[in-house]
DSSP file (Angstrom, degrees, kcal/mol; ACC not computed):
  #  RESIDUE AA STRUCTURE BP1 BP2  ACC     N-H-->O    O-->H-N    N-H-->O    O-->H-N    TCO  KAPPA ALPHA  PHI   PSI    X-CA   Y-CA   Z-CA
    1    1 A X              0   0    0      0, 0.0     2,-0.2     0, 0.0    25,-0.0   0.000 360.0 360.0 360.0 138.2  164.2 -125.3  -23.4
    2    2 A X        -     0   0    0      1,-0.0     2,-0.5     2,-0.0     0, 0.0  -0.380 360.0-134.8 -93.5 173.5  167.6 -126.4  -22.4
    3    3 A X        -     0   0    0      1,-0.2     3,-0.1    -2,-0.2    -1,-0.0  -0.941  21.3-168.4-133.0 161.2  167.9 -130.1  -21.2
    4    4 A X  S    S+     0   0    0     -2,-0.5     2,-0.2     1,-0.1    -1,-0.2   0.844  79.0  37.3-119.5 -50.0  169.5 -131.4  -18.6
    5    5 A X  S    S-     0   0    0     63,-0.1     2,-0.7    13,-0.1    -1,-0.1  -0.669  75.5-132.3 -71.8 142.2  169.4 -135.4  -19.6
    6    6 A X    >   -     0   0    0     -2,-0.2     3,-0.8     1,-0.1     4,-0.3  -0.896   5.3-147.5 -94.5 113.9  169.9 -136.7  -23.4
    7    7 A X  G >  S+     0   0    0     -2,-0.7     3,-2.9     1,-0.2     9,-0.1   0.938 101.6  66.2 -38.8 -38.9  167.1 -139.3  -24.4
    8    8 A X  G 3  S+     0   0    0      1,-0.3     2,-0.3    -3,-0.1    -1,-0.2   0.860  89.0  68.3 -42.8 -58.7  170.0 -140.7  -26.6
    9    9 A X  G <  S+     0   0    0     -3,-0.8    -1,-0.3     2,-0.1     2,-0.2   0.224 102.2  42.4  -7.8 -26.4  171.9 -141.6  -23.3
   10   10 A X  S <  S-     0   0    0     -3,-2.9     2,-0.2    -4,-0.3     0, 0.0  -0.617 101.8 -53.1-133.4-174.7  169.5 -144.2  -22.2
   11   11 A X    >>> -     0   0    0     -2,-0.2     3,-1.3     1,-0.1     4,-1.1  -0.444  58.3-102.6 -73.4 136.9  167.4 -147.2  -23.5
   12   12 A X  H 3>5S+     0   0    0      1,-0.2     4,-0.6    -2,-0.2     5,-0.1   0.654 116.7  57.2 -41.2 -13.0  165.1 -146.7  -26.4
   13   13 A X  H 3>5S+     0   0    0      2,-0.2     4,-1.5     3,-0.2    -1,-0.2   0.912 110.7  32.3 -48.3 -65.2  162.2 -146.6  -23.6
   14   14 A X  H <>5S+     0   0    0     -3,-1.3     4,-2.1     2,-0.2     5,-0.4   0.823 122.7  50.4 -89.9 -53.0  163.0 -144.2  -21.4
   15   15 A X  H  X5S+     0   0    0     -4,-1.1     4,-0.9     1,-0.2    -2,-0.2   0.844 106.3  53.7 -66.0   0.0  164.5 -142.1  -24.2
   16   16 A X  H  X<S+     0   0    0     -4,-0.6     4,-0.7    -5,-0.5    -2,-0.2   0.929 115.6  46.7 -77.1 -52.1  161.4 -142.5  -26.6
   17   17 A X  H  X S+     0   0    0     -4,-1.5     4,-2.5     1,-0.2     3,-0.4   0.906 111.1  50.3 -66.3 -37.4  159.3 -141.0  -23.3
   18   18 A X  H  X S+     0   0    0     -4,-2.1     4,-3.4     2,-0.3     3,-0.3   0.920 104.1  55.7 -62.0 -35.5  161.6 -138.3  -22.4
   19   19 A X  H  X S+     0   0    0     -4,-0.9     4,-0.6    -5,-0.4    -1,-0.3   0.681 108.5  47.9 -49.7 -27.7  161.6 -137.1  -25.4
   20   20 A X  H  X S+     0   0    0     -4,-0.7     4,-1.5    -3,-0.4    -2,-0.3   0.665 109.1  48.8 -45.1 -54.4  158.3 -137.0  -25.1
   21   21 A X  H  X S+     0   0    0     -4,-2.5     4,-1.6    -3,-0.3    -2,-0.2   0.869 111.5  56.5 -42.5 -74.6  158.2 -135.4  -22.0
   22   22 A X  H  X S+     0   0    0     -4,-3.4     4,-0.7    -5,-0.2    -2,-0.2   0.541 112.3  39.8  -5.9 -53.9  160.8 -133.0  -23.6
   23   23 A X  H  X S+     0   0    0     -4,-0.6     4,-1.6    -3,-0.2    -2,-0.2   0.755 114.3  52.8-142.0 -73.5  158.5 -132.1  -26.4
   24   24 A X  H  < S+     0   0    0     -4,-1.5     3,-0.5     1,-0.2     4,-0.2   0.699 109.0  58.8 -28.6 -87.8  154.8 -131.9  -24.1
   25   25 A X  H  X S+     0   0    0     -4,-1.6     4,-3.1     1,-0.3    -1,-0.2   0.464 110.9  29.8 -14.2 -68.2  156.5 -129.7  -22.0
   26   26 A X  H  X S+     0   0    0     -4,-0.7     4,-2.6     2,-0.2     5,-0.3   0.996 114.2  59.3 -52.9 -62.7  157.4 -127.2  -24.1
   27   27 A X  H  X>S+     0   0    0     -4,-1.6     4,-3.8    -3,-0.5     5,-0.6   0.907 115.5  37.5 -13.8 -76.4  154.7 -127.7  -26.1
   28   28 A X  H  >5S+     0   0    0      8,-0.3     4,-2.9     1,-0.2    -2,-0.2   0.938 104.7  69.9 -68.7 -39.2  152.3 -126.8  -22.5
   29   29 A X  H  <5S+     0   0    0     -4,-3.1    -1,-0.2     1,-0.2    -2,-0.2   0.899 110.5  31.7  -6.6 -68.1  154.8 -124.2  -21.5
   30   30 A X  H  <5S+     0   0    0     -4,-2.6    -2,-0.2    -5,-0.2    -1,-0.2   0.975 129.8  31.9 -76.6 -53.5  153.4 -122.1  -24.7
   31   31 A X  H  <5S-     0   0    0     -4,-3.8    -3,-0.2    -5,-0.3    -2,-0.2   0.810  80.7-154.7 -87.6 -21.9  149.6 -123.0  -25.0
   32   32 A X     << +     0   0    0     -4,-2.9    -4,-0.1    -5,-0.6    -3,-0.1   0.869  43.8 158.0  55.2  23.5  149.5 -123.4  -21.2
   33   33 A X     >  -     0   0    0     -5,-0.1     4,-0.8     1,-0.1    -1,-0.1  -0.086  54.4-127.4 -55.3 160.7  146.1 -126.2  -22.4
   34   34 A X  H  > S+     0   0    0      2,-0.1     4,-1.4     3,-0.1    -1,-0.1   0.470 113.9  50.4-103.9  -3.1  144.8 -128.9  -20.4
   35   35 A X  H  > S+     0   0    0      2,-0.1     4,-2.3     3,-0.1     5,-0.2   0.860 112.3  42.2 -43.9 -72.0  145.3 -130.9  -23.3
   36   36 A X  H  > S+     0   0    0      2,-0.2     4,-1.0     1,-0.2    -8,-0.3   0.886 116.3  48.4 -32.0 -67.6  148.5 -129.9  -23.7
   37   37 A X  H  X S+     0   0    0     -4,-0.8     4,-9.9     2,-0.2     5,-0.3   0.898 113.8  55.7 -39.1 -69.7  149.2 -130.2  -19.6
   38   38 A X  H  X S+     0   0    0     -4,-1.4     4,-3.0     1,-0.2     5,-0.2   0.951 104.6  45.7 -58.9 -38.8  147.5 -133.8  -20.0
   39   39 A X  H  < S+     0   0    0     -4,-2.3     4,-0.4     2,-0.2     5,-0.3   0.773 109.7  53.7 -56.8 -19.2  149.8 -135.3  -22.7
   40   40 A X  H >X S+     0   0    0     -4,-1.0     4,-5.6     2,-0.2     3,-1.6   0.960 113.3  50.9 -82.8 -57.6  152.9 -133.9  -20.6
   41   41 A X  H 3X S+     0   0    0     -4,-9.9     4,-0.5     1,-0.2    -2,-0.2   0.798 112.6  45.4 -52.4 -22.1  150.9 -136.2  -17.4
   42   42 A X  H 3< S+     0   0    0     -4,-3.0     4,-0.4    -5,-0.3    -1,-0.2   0.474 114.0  40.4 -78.2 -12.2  150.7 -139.0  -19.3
   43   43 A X  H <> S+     0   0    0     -3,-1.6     4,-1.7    -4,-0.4     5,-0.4   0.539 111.1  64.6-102.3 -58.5  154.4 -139.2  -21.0
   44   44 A X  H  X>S+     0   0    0     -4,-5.6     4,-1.9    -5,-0.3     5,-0.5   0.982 106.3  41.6 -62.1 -27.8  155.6 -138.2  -17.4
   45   45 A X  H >X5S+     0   0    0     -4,-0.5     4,-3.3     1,-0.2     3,-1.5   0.958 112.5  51.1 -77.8 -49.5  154.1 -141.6  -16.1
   46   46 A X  H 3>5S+     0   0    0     -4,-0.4     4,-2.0     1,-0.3    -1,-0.2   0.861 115.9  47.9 -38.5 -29.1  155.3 -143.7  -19.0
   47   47 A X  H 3X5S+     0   0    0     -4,-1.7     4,-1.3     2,-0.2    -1,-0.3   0.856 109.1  45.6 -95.1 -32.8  158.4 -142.1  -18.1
   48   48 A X  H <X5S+     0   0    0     -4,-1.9     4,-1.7    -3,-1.5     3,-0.5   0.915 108.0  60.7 -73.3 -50.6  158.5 -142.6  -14.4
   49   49 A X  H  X<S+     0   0    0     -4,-3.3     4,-5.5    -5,-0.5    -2,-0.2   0.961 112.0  39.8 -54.9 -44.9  157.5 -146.2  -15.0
   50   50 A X  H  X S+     0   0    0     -4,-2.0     4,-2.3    -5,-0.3    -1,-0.3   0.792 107.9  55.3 -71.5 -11.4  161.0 -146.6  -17.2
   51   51 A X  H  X S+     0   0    0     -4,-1.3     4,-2.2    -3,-0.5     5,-0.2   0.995 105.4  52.9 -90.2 -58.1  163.0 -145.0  -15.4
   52   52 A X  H  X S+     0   0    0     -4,-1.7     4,-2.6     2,-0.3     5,-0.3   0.860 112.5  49.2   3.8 -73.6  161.9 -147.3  -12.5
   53   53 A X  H  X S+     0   0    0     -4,-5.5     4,-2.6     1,-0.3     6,-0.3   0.969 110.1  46.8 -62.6 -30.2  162.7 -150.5  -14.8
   54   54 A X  H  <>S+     0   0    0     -4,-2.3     5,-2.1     1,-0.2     6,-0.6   0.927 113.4  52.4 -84.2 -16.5  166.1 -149.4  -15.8
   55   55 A X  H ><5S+     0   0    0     -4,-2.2     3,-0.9     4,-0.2    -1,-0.2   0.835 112.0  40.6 -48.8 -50.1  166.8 -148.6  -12.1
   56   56 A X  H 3<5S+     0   0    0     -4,-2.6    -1,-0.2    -5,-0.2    -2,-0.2   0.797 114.9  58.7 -79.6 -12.2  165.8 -151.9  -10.6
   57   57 A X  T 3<5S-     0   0    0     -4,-2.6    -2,-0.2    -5,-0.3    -1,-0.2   0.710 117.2-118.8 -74.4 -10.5  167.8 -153.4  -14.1
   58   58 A X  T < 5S+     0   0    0     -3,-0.9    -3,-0.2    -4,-0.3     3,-0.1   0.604  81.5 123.8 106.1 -22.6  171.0 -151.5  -12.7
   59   59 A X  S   <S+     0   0    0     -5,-2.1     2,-0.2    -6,-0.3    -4,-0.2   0.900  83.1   8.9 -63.2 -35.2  171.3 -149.3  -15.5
   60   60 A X  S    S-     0   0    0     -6,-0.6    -2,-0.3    -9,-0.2     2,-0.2  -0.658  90.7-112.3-145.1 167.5  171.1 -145.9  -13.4
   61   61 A X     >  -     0   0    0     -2,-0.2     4,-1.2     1,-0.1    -5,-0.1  -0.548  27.7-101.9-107.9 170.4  171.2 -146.1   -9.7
   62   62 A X  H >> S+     0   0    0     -2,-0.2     4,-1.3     2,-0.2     3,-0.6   0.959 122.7  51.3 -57.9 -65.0  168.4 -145.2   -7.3
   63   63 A X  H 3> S+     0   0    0      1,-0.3     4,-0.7     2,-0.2    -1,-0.2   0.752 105.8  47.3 -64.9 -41.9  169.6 -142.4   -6.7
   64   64 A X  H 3> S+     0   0    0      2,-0.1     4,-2.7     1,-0.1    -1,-0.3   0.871 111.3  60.6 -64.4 -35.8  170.2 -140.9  -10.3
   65   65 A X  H <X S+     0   0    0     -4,-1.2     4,-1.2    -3,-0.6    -2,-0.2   0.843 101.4  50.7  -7.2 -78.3  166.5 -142.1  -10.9
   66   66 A X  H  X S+     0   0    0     -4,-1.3     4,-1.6     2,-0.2    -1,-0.2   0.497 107.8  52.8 -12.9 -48.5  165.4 -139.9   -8.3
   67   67 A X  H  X S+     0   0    0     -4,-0.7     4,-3.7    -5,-0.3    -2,-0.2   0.840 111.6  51.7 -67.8 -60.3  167.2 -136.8   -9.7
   68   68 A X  H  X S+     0   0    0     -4,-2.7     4,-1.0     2,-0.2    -2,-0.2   0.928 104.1  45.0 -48.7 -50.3  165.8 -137.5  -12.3
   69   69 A X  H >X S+     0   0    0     -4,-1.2     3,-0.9     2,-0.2     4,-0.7   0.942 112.0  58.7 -64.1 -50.4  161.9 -137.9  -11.5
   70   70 A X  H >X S+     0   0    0     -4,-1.6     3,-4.8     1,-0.3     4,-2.0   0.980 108.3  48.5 -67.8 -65.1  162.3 -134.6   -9.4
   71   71 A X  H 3< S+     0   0    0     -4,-3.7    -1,-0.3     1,-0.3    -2,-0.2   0.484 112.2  41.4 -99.0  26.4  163.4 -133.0  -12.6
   72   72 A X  H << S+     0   0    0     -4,-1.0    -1,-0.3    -3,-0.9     4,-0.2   0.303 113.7  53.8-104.3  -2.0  160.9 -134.1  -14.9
   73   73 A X  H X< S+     0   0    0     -3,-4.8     3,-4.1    -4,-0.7     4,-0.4   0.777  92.9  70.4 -85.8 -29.9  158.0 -133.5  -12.3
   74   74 A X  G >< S+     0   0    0     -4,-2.0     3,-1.5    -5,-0.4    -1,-0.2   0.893  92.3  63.0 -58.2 -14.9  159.4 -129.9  -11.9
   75   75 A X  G 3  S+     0   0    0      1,-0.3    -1,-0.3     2,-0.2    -2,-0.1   0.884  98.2  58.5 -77.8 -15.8  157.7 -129.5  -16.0
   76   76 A X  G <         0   0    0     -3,-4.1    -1,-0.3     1,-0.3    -2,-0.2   0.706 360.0 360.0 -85.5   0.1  154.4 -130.1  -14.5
   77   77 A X    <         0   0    0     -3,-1.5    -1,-0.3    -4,-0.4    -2,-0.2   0.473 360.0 360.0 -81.7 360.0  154.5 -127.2  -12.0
């Protein structure tokens, strides 16, 4: 899977969950579980939720935030 963000790139928070995210994904991509499927929903909130802090912190703008979230929801489709 190619990536479009690098976890490194951000704070060990939101890059420990993307990676994460990163890693479900593929992971449910291949086994196409609901196991699989759940760990990816659960990492994607953890993930939504930093991305969220470091946005109201300044780090990333609303608007990169946003970009983001659409294209980490797109792994759950």
């Amino acid at each position: 899977m190619e990536r479009k963000y690098n976890p490194a790139d951000y704070d060990w928070y939101a890059g420990e969950f993307m990676e994460k995210v990163y890693q479900d994904a593929d992971r449910w991509q291949k086994s196409r579980s609901i196991s699989d499927k759940f760990d990816l929903q659960n990492d994607m909130m953890a993930l939504r939720t930093s991305l969220k802090v470091i946005a109201s912190d300044g780090i990333i703008t609303t608007k990169k935030r946003d970009e983001m979230l659409e294209y980490f929801l797109g792994f759950l489709a």
